[in-house]
C-alpha positions in Angstrom: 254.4 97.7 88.9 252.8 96.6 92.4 254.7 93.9 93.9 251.6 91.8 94.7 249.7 92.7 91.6 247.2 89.7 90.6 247.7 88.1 94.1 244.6 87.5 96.4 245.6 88.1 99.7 243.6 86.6 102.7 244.0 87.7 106.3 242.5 86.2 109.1 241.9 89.0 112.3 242.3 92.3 110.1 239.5 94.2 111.6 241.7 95.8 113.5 245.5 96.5 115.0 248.2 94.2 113.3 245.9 92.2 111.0 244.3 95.4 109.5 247.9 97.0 109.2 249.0 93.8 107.2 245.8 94.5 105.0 246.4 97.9 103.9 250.0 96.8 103.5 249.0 94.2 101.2 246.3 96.2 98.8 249.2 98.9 98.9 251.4 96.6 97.1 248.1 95.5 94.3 247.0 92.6 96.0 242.7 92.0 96.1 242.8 91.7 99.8 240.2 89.5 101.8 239.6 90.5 105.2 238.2 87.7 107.4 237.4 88.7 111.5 234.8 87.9 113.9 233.7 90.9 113.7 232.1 91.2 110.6 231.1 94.7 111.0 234.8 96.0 111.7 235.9 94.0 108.9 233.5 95.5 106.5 234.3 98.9 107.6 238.0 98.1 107.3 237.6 96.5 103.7 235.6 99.9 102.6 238.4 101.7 103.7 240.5 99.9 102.1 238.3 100.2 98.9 237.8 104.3 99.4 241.5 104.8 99.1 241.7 102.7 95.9 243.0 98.7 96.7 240.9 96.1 96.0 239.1 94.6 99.4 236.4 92.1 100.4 235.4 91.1 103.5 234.0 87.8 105.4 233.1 87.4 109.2 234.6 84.3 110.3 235.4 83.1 113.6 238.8 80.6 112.6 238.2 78.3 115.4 234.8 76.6 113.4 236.4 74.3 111.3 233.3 73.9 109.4 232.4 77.6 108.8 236.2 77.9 107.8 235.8 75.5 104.7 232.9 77.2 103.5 234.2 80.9 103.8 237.3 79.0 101.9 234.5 77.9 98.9 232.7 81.5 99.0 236.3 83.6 98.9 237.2 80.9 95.9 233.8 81.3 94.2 233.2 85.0 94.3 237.1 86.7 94.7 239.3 84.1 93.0 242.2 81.4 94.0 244.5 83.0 97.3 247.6 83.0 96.5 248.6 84.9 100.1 247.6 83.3 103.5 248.2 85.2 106.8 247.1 83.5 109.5 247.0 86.1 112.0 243.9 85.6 114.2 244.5 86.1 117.9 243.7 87.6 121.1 245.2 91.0 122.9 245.1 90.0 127.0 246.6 93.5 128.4 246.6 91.5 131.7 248.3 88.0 132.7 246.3 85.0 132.6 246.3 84.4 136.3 246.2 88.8 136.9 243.9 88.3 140.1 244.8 85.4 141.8 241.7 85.2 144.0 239.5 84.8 141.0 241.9 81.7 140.0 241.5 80.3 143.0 237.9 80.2 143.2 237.5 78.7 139.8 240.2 76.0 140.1 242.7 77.6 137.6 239.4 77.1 135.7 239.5 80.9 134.2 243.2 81.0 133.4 242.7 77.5 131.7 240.2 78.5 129.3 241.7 81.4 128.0 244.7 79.5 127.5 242.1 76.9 125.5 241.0 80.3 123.5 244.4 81.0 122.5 245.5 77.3 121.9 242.2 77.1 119.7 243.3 80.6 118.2 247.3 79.9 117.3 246.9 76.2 117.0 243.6 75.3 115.6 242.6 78.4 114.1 246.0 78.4 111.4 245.5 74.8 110.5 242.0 74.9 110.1 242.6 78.5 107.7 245.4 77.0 106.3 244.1 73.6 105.2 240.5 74.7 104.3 242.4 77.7 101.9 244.5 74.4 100.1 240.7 72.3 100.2 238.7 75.0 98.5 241.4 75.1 95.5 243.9 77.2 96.2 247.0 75.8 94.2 249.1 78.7 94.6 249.6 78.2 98.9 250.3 74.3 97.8 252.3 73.2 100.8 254.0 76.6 101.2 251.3 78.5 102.9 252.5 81.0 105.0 251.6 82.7 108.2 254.4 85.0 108.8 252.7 87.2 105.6 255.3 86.6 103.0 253.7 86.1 99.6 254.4 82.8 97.9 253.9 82.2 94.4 
């Protein structure tokens, strides 16, 4: 029997790298997975593959640091996949570079460009996983209760 059979599994950032590894992890196991990214497109494409080699996978764009847009992809995953029972917040950005990687272009902007992106991930890793998290509970998720997860490990 698969481990995560009956669970609904949502993963925020799953188009691609870690988040879309986690998702084909997850519909291995039974789970109807739910792919939320910014990019819509690579979500969709990931959920399809996910679908052609037999799991169960939907797909939402969603950008985690709208709270608003967050509570209603919340409602529409409730409404048309079921209750999540699996949260993994895992949303974030890939900066191959430092934040300050040429100094010059700090300077000019007043730390301006190195603050901002570290706004984007604050918004990301702070914002983003409360917003997913809380808007998952609103939106009736029983199951997550208080013991929503981001690390990925299925609570039921």
């Amino acid at each position: 029997m698969a481990l995560l059979k009956d669970h609904i599994a949502v993963v925020t950032g799953s188009a691609s790298g870690i988040g879309r590894a986690i998702a084909v992890g997850y519909a291995r196991e039974g789970a109807h997975v739910v792919l939320l990214d910014v990019n819509a497109q690579a979500a969709a494409e990931a959920a399809k593959e996910i679908r052609d080699g037999g799991g169960k996978a939907t797909s939402f764009g969603l950008d985690v640091t709208r709270r608003e847009t967050c509570f209603e992809v919340a409602k529409e995953i409730a409404g048309k996949v079921g209750q999540v029972s699996i949260l993994c917040n895992n949303a974030g950005i890939n900066r191959r570079n430092a934040f300050t990687s040429d100094p010059a272009v700090s300077r000019r902007s007043g730390g301006g460009v190195a603050m901002s992106r570290v706004g984007l991930l604050f918004a990301l890793a702070f914002v983003g996983v409360f917003t997913c998290s809380s808007s998952a509970s609103y939106a009736g998720s029983p199951r997550l209760g208080s013991s929503h997860t981001s690390s990925g490990t299925p609570t039921s």
